[in-house]
Backbone and ligand atoms as CSV (ligand in chain L), in Angstrom:
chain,resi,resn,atom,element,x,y,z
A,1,UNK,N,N,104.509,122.122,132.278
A,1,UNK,CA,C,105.834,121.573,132.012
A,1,UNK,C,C,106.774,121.815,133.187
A,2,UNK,N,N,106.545,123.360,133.767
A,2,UNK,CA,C,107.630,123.444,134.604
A,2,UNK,C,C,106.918,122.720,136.194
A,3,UNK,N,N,106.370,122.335,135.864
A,3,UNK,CA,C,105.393,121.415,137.682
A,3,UNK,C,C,105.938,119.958,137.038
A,4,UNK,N,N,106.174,119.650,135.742
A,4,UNK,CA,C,106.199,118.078,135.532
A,4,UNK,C,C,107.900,117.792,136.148
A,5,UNK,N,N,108.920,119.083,135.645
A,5,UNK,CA,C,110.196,119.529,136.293
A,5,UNK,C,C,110.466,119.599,137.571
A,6,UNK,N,N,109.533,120.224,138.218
A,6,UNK,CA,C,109.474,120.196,139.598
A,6,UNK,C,C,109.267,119.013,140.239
A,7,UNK,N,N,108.321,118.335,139.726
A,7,UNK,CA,C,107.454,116.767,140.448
A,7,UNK,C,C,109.023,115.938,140.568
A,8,UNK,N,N,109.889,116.162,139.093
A,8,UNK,CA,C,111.021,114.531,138.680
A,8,UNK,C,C,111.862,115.484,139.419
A,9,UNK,N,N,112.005,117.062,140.285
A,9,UNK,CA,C,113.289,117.361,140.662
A,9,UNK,C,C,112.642,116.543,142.204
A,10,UNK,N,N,112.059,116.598,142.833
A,10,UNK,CA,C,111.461,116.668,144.373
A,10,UNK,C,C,111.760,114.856,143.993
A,11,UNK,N,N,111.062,114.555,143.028
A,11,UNK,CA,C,111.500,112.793,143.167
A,11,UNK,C,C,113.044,112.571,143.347
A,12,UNK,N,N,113.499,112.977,143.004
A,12,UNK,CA,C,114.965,112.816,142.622
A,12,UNK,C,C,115.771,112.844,143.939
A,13,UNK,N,N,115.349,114.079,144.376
A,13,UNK,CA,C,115.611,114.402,145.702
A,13,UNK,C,C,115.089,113.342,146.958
A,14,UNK,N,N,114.073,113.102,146.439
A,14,UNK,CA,C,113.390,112.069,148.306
A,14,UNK,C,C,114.057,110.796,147.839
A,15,UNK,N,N,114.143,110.535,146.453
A,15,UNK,CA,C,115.068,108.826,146.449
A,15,UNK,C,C,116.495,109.293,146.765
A,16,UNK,N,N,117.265,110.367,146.490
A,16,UNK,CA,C,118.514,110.283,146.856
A,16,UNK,C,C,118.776,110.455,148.401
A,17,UNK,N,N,117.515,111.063,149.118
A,17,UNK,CA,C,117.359,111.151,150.831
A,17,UNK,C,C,117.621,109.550,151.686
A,18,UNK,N,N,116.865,108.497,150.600
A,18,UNK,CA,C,117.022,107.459,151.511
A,18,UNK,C,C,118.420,107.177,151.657
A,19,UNK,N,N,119.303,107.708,150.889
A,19,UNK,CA,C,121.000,107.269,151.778
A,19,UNK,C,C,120.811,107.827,152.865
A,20,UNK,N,N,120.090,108.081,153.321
A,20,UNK,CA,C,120.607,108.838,154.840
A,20,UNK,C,C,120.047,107.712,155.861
A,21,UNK,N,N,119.289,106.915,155.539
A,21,UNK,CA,C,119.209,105.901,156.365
A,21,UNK,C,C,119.786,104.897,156.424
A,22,UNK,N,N,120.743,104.947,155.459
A,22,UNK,CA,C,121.426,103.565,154.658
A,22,UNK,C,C,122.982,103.910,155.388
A,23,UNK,N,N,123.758,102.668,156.017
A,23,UNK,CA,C,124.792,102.899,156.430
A,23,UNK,C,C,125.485,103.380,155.061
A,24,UNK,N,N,127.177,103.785,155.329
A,24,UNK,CA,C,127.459,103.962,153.714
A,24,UNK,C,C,128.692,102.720,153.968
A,25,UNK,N,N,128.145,101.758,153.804
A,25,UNK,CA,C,129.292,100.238,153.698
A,25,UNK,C,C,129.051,99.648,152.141
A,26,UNK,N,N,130.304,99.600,151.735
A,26,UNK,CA,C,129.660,99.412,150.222
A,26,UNK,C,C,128.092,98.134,150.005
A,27,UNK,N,N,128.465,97.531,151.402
A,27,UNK,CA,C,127.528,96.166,150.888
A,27,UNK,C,C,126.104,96.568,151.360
A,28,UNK,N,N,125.545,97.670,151.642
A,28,UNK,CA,C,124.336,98.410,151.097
A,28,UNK,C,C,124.312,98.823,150.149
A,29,UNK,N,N,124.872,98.978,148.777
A,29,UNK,CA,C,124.873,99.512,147.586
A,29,UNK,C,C,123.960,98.878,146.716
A,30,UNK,N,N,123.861,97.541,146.661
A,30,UNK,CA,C,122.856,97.015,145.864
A,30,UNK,C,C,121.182,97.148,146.610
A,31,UNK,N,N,121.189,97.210,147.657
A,31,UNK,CA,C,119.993,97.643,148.518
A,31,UNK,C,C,119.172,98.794,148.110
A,32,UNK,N,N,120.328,99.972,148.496
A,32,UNK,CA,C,120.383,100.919,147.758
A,32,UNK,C,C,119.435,101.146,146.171
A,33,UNK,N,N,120.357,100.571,145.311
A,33,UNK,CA,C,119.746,100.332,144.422
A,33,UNK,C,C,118.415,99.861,144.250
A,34,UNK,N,N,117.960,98.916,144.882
A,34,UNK,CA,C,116.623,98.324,144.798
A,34,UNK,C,C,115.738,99.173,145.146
A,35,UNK,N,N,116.134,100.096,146.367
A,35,UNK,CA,C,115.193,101.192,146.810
A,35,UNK,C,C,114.540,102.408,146.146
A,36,UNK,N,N,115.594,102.547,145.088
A,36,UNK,CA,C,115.840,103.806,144.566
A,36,UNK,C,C,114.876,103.193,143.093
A,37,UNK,N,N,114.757,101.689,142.956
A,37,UNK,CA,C,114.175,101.347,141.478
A,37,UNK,C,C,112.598,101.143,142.191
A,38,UNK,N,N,112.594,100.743,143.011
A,38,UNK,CA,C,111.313,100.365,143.534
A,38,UNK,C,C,111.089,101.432,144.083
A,39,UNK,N,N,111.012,102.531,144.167
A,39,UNK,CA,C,110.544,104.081,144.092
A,39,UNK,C,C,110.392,104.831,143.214
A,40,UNK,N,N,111.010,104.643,142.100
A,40,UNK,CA,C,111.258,105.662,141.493
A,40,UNK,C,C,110.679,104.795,139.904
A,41,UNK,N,N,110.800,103.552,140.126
A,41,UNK,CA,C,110.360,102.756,138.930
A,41,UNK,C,C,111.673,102.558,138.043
A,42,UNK,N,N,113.180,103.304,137.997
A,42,UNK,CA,C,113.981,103.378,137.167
A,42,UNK,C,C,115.067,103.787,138.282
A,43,UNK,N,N,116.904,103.713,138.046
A,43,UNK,CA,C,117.663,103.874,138.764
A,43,UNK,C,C,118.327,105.138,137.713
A,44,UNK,N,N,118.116,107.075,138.358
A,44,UNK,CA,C,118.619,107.588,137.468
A,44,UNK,C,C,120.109,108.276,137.371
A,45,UNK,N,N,120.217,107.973,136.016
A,45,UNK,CA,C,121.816,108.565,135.958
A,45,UNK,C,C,122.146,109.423,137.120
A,46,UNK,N,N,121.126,110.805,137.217
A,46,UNK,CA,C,122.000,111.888,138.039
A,46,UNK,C,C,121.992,111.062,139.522
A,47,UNK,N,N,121.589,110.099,140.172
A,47,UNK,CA,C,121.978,109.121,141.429
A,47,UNK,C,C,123.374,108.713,141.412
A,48,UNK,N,N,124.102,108.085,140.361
A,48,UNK,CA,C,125.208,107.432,140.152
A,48,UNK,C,C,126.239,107.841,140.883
A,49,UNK,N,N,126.517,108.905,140.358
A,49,UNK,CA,C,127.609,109.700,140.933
A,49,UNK,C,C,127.302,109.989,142.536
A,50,UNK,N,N,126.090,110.322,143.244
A,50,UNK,CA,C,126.151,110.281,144.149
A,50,UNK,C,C,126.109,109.454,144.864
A,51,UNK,N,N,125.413,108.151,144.201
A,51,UNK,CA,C,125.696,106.674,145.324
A,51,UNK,C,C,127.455,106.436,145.564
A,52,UNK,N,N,128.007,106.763,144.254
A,52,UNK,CA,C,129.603,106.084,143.982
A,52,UNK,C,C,130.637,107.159,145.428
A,53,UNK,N,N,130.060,108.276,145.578
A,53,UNK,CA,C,130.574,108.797,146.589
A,53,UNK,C,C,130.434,108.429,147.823
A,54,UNK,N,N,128.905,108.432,147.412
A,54,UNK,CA,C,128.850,107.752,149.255
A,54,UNK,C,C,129.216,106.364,149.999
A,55,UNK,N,N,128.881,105.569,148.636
A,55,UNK,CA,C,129.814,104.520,149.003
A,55,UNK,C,C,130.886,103.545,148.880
A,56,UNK,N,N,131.759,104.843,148.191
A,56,UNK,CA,C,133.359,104.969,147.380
A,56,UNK,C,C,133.514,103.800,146.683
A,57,UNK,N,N,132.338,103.697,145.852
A,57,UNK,CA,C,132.722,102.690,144.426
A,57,UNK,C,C,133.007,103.392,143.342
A,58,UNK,N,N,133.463,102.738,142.263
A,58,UNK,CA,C,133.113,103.731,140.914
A,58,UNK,C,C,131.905,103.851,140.411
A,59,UNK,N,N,131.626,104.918,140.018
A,59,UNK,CA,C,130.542,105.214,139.129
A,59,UNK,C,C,130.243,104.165,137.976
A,60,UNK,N,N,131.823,103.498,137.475
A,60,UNK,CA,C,131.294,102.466,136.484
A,60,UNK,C,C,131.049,101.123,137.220
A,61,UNK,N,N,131.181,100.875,138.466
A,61,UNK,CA,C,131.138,99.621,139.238
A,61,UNK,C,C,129.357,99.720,139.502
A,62,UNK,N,N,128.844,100.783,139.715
A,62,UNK,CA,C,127.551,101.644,139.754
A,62,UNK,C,C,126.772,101.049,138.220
A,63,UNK,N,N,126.912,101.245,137.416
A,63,UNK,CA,C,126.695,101.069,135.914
A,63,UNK,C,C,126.786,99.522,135.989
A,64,UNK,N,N,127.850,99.048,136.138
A,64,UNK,CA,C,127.860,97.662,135.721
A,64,UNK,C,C,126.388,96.854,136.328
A,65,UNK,N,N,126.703,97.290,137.336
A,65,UNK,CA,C,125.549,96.557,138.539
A,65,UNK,C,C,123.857,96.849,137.456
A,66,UNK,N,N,123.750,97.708,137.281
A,66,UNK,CA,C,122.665,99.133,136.490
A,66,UNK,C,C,122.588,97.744,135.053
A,67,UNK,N,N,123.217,97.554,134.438
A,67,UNK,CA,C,123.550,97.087,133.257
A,67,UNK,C,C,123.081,95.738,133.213
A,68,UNK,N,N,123.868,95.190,134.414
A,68,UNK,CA,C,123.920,93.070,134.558
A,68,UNK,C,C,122.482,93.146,134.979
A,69,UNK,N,N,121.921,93.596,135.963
A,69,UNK,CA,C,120.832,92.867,136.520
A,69,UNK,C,C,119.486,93.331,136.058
A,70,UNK,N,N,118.746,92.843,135.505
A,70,UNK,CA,C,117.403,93.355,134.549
A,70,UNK,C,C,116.704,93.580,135.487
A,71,UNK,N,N,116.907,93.324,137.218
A,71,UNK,CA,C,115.501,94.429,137.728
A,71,UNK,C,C,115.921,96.182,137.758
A,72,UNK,N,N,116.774,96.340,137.145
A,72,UNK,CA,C,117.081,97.872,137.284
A,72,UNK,C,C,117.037,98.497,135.870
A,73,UNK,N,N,116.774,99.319,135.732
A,73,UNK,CA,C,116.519,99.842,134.677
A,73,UNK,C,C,116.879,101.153,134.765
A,74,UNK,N,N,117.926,101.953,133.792
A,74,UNK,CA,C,118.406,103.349,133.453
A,74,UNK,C,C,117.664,104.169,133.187
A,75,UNK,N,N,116.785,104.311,132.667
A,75,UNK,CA,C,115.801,105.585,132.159
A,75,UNK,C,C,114.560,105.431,132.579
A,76,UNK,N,N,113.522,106.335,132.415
A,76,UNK,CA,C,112.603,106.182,132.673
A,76,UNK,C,C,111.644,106.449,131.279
A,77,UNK,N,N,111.934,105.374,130.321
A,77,UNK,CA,C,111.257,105.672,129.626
A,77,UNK,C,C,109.401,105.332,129.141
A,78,UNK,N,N,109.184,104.528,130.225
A,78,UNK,CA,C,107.958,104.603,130.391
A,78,UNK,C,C,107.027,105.456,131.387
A,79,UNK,N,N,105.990,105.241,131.292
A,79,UNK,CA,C,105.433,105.500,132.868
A,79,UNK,C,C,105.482,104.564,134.222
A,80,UNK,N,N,104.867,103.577,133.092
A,80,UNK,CA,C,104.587,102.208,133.871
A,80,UNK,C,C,104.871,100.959,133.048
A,81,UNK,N,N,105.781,100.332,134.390
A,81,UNK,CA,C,106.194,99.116,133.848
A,81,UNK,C,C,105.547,98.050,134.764
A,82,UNK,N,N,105.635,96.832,133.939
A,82,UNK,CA,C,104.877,95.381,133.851
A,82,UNK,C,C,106.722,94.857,134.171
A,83,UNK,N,N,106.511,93.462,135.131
A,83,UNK,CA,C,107.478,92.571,135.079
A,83,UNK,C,C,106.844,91.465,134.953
A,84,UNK,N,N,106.967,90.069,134.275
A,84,UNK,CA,C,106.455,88.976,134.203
A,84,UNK,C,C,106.856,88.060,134.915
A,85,UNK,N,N,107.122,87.138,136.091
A,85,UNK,CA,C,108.161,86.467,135.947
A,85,UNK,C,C,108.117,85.035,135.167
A,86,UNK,N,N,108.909,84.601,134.600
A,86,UNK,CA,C,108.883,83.932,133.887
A,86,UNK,C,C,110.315,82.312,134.438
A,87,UNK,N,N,110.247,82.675,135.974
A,87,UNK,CA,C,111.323,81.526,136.197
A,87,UNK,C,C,110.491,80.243,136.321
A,88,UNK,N,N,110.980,79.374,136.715
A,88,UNK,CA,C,110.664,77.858,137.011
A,88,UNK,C,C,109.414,78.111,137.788
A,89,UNK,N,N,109.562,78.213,138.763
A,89,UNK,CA,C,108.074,77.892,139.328
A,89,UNK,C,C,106.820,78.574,139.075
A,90,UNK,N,N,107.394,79.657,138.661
A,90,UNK,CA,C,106.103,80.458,137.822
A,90,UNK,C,C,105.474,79.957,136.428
A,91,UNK,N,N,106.642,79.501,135.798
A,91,UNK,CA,C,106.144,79.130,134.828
A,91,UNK,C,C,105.314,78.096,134.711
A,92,UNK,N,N,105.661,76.971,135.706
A,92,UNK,CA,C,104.991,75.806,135.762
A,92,UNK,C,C,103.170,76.188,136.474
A,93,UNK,N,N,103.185,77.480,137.023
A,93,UNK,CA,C,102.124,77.944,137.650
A,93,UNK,C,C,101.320,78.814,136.505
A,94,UNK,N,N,101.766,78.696,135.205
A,94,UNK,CA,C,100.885,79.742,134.125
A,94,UNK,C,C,101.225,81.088,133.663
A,95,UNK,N,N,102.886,81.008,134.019
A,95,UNK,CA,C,103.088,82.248,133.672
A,95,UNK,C,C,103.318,82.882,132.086
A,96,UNK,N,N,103.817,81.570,131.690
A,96,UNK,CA,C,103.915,81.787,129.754
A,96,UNK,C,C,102.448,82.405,129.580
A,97,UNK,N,N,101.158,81.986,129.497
A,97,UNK,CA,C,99.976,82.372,129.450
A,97,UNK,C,C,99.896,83.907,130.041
A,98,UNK,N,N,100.158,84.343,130.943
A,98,UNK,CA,C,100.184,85.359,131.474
A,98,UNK,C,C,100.781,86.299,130.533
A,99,UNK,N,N,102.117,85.998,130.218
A,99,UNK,CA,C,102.869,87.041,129.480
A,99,UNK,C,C,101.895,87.286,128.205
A,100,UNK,N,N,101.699,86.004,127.659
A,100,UNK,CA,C,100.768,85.894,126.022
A,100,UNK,C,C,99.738,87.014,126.149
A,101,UNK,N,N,99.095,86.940,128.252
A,101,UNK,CA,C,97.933,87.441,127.910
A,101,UNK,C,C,98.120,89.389,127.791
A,102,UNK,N,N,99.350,89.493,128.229
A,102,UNK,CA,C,99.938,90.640,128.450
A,102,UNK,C,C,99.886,91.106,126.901
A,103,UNK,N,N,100.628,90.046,126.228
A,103,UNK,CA,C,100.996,90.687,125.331
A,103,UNK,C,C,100.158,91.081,124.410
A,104,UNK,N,N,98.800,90.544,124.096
A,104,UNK,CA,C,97.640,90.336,123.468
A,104,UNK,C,C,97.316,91.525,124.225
A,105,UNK,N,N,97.092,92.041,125.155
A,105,UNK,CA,C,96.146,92.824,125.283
A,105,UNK,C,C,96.562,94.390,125.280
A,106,UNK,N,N,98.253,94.272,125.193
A,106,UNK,CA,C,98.816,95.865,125.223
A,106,UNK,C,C,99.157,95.581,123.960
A,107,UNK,N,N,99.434,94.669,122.932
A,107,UNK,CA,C,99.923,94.694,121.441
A,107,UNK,C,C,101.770,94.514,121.144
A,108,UNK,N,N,102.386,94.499,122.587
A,108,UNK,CA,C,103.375,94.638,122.677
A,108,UNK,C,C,103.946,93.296,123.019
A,109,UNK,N,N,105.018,92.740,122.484
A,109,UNK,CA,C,106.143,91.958,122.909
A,109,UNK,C,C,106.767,92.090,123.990
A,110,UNK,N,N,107.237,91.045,124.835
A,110,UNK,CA,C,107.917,91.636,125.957
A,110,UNK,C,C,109.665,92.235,125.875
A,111,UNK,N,N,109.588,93.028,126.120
A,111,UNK,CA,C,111.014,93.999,126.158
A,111,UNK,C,C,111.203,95.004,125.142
A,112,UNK,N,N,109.450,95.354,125.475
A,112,UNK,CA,C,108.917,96.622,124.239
A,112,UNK,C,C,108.388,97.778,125.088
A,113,UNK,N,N,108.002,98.540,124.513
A,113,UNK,CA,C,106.538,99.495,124.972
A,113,UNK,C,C,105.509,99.861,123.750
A,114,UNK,N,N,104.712,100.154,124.309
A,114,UNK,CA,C,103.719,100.402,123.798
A,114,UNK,C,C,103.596,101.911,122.867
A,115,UNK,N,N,102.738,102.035,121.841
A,115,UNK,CA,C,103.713,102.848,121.060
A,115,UNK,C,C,103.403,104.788,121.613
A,116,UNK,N,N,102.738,104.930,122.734
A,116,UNK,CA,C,102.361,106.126,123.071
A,116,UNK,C,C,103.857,105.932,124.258
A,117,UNK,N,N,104.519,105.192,124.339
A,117,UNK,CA,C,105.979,104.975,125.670
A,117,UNK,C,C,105.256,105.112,127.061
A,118,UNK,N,N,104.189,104.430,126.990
A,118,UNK,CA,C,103.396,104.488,128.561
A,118,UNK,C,C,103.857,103.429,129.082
A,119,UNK,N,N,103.501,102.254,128.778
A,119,UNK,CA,C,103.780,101.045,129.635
A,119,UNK,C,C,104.693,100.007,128.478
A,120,UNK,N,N,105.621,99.605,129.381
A,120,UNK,CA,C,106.636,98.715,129.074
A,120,UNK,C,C,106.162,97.554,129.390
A,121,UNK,N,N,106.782,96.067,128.867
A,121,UNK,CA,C,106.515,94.663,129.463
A,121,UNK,C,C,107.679,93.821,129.547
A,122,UNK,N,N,108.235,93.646,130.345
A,122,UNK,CA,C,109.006,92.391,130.216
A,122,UNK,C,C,109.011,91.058,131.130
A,123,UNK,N,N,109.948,90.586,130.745
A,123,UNK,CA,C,109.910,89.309,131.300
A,123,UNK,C,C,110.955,89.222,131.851
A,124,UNK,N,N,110.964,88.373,133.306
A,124,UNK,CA,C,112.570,88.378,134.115
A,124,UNK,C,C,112.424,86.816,134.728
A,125,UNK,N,N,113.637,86.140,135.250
A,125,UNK,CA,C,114.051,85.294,136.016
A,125,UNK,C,C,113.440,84.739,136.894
A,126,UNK,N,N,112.663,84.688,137.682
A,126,UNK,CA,C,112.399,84.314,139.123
A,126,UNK,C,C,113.131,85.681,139.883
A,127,UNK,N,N,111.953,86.491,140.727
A,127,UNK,CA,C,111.953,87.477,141.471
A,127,UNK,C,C,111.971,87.346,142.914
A,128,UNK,N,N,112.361,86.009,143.114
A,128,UNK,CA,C,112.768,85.454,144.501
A,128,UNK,C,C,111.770,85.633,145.415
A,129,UNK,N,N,110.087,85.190,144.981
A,129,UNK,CA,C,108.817,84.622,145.624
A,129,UNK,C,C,108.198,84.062,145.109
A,130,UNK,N,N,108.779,82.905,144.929
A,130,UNK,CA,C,108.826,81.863,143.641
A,130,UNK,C,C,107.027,80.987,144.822
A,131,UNK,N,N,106.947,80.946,146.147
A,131,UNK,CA,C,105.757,80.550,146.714
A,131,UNK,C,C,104.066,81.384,146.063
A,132,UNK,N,N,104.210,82.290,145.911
A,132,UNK,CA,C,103.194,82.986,145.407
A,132,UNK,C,C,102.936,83.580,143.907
A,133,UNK,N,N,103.617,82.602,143.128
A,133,UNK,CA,C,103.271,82.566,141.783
A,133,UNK,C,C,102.467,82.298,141.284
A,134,UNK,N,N,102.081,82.533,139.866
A,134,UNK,CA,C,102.667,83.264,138.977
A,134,UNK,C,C,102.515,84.999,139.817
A,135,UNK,N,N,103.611,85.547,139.385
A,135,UNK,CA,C,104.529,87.000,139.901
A,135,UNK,C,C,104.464,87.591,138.542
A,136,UNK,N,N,103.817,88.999,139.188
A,136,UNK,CA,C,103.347,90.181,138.319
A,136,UNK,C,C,103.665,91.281,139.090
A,137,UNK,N,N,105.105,92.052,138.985
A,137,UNK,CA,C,104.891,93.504,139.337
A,137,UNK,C,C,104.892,94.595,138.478
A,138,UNK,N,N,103.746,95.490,138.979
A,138,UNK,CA,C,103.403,96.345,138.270
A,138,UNK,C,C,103.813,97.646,139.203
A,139,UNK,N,N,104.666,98.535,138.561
A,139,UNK,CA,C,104.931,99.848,138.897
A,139,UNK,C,C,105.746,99.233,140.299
A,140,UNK,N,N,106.490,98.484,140.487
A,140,UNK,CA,C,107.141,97.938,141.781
A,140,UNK,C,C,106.242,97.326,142.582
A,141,UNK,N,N,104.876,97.041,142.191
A,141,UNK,CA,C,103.955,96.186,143.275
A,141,UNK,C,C,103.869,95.314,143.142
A,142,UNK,N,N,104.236,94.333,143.615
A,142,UNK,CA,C,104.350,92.555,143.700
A,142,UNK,C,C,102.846,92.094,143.796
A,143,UNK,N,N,102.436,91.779,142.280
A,143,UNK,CA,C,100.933,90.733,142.440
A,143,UNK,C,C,101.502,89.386,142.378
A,144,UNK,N,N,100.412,88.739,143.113
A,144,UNK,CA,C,100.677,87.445,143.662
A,144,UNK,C,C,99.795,86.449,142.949
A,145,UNK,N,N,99.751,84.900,142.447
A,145,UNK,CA,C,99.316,84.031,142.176
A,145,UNK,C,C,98.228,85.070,140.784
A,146,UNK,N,N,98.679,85.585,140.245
A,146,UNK,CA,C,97.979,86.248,139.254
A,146,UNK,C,C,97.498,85.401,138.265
A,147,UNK,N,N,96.120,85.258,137.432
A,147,UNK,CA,C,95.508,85.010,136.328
A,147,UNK,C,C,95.483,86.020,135.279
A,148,UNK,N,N,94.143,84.572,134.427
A,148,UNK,CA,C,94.150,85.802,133.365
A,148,UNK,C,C,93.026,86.834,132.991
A,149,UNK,N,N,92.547,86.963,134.408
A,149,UNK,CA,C,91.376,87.955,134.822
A,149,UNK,C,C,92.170,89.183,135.322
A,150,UNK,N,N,93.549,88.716,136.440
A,150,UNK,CA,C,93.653,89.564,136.866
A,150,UNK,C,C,94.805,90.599,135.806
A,151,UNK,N,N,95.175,89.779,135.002
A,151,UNK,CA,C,95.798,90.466,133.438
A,151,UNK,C,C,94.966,91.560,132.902
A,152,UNK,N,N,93.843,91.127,133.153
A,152,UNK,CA,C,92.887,91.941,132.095
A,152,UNK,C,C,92.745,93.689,133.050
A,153,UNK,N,N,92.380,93.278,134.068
A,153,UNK,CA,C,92.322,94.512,135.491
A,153,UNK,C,C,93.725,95.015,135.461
A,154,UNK,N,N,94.448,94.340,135.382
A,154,UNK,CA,C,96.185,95.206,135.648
A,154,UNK,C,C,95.868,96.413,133.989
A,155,UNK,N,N,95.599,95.797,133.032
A,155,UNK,CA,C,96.118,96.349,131.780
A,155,UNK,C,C,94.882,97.060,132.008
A,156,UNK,N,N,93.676,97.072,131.859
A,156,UNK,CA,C,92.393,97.998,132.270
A,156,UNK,C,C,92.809,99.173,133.381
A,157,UNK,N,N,93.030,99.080,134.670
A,157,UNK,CA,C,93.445,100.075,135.313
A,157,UNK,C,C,94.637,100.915,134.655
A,158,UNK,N,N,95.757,100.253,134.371
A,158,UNK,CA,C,97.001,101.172,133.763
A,158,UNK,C,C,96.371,102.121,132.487
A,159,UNK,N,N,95.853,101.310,131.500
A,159,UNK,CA,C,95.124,102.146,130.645
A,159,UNK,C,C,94.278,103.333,131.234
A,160,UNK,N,N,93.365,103.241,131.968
A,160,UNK,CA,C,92.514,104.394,132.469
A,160,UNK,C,C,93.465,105.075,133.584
A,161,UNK,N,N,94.825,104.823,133.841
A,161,UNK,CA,C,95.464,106.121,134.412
A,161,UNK,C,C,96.424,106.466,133.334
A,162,UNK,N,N,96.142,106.023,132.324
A,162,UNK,CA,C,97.118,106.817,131.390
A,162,UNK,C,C,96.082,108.225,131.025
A,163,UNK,N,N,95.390,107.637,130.683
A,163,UNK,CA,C,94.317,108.351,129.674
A,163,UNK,C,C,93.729,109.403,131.478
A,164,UNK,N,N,93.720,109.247,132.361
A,164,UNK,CA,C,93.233,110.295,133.185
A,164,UNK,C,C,94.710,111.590,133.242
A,165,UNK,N,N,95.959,110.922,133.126
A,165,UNK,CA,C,97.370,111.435,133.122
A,165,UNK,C,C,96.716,112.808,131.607
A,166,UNK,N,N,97.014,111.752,131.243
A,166,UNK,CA,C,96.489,112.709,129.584
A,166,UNK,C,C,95.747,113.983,129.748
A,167,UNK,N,N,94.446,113.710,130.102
A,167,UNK,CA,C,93.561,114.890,130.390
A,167,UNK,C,C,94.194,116.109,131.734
A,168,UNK,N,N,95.122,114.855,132.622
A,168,UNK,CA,C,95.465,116.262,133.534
A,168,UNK,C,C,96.438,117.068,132.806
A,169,UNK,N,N,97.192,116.909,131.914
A,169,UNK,CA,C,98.291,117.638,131.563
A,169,UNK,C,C,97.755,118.486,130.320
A,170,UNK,N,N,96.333,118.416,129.906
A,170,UNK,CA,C,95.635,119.259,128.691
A,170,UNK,C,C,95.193,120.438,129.356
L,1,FES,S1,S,110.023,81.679,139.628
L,1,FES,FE1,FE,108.769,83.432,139.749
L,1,FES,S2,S,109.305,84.307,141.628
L,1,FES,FE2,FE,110.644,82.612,141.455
């Protein structure tokens, strides 16, 4: 328990390090943000307050941003999250099928989790690589032109690192 404490303090710490490469002009703030979700899988509360300093917004201007845009997400209440995309050109490329096949095979709806809180699924907008659709990121990794083979391998691998997670922490 106290190494699982240690692991989310040291994370916490190397995503709040990348401000140091980041000018502090507010109009890196949403950058910012992306960095800190696509690392960390989630944007966390104790960050807020320190992005809003560094780059003298409010903490609720911080939140709002956190709130409006569904690639960010507040908690970390999964392990691993699934994004679908589900905009125009994906869709026309098979992405409804994709989600179905998602959903069929974890039991879950999208903008659920699964009932052990391992893996989440949802569905978003067009993720702005609308050329290499249908768009599947998993854990922040952008899969490209994905099927419904490679559905089956995404949800197969995540499953067997849950269940290896499991045994390390017994
Ligand atoms: S529609 Fe899927 S990335 Fe744009």
């Amino acid at each position: 328990m106290k190494k699982n404490k240690d692991d989310q303090d040291q994370k916490l710490t190397e995503a709040g390090n990348l401000l140091k490469a980041i000018p502090a002009d507010r109009k890196n703030l949403i950058f910012f943000l992306h960095q800190v979700q696509d690392q960390l899988g989630y944007f966390p509360e104790e960050l807020v307050l320190k992005a809003a300093s560094y780059f003298s917004v409010s903490p609720a201007e911080i939140f709002g941003l956190l709130t409006f845009y569904s690639a960010f997400k507040l908690n970390q209440s999964c392990a691993h999250h699934i994004k679908v995309c589900q905009g125009t050109a994906c869709h026309v490329r098979g992405s409804e099928a994709i989600g179905n096949e998602f959903t069929r095979l974890l039991g879950i709806e999208p903008g659920s989790y699964d009932r052990g809180k391992s893996i989440s699924l949802e569905t978003v907008n067009c993720l702005g690589c609308c050329a290499i659709g249908p768009v599947v990121v998993v854990d922040g990794q952008y899969q490209a032109q994905v099927n419904l083979k490679d559905v089956e391998k995404i949800v197969a691998g995540l499953t067997a690192l849950e269940k290896s997670d499991e045994t390390d922490e017994i």
